[in-house]
N, C-alpha and C positions, 0 to 999 in steps of 0.2 A: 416577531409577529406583532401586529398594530390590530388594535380594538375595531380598527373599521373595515376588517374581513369577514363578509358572511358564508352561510351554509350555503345548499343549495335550496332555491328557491321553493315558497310554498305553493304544494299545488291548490288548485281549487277546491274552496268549500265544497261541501255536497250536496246538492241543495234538498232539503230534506224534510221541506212538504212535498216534493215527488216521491221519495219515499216513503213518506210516511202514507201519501196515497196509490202506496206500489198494491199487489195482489199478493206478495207474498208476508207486507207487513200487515196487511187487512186478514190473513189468513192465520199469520203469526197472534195479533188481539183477539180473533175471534176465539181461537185454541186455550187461550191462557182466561179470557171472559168465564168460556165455555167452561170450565172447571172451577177458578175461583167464587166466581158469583154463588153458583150452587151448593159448595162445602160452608163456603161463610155463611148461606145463610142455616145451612145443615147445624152448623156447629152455633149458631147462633138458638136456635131453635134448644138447643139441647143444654145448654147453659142457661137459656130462661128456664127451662122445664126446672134445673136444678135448682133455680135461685126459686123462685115460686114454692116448689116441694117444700124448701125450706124454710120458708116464709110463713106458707098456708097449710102445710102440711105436718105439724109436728109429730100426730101421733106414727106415721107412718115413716118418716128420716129417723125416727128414734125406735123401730122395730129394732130389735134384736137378732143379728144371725149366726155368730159365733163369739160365744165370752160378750168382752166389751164393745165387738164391734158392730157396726147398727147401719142401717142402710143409708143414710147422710153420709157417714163416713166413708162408705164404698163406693155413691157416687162422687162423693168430692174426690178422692183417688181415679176416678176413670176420668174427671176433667184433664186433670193429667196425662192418662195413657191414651186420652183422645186428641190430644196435643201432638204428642209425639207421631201417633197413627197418622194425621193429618199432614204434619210434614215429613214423614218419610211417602207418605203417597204422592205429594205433591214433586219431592225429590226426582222420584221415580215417573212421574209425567213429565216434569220440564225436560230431565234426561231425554226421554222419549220422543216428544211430540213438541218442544218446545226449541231444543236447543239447536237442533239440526237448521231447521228455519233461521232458526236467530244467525245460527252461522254463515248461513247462505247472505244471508241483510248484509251483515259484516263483510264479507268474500266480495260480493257486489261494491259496496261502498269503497274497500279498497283498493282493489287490482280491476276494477269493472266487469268483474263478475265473469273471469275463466276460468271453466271446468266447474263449474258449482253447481249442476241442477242434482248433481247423485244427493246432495247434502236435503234440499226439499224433498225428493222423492224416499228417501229414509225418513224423512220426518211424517210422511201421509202415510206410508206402511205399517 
């Protein structure tokens, strides 16, 4: 074998400002806009409110609710289980409503898209 045998040929690029201005990838941003925008700014709102509480509010982050622990303490702990919460919902939408599409984009891009509308129509269901 000699270094100047190739594979087979590459096919064509995709051109992919058509896809990117397809319906299903403007339906694909909308879907994933549609949820992240509003939890960020959900989760955003709720980490000010904590930062603040504990800034402006001592007497109240230092209430007492059981022994030593005080209501600072529990919500800094729910920043956490609000974390977790956030991305297992998020897991569970992209699952959903997110990846079906996604895979339809991909299926299209590279076999030109045979047998693929079952994969968007699970993903609007």
């Amino acid at each position: 074998m000699s270094g100047t045998e190739q594979g087979p040929l590459p096919e064509a690029a995709p051109d992919w400002t058509e896809i990117q201005g397809s319906a299903e990838f403007t339906e694909l941003r909308r879907r994933l806009r549609g949820w992240v925008f509003p939890m960020t700014a959900a989760f955003l709102v709720w980490y000010l409110l904590y930062v603040l509480l504990s800034d402006y509010a001592h007497d109240f982050m230092s209430t007492k609710l059981w022994g030593n622990i005080n209501v600072g303490l529990v919500f800094g702990l729910l920043q956490f289980v609000s974390t977790f919460a956030i991305t297992s919902l998020y897991v569970r939408h992209a699952n959903r409503k997110l990846d079906p599409v996604a895979a339809k984009i991909r299926r299209d891009i590279e076999d030109g898209g045979a047998d693929t509308d079952r994969a968007l129509e699970e993903g609007v269901r």
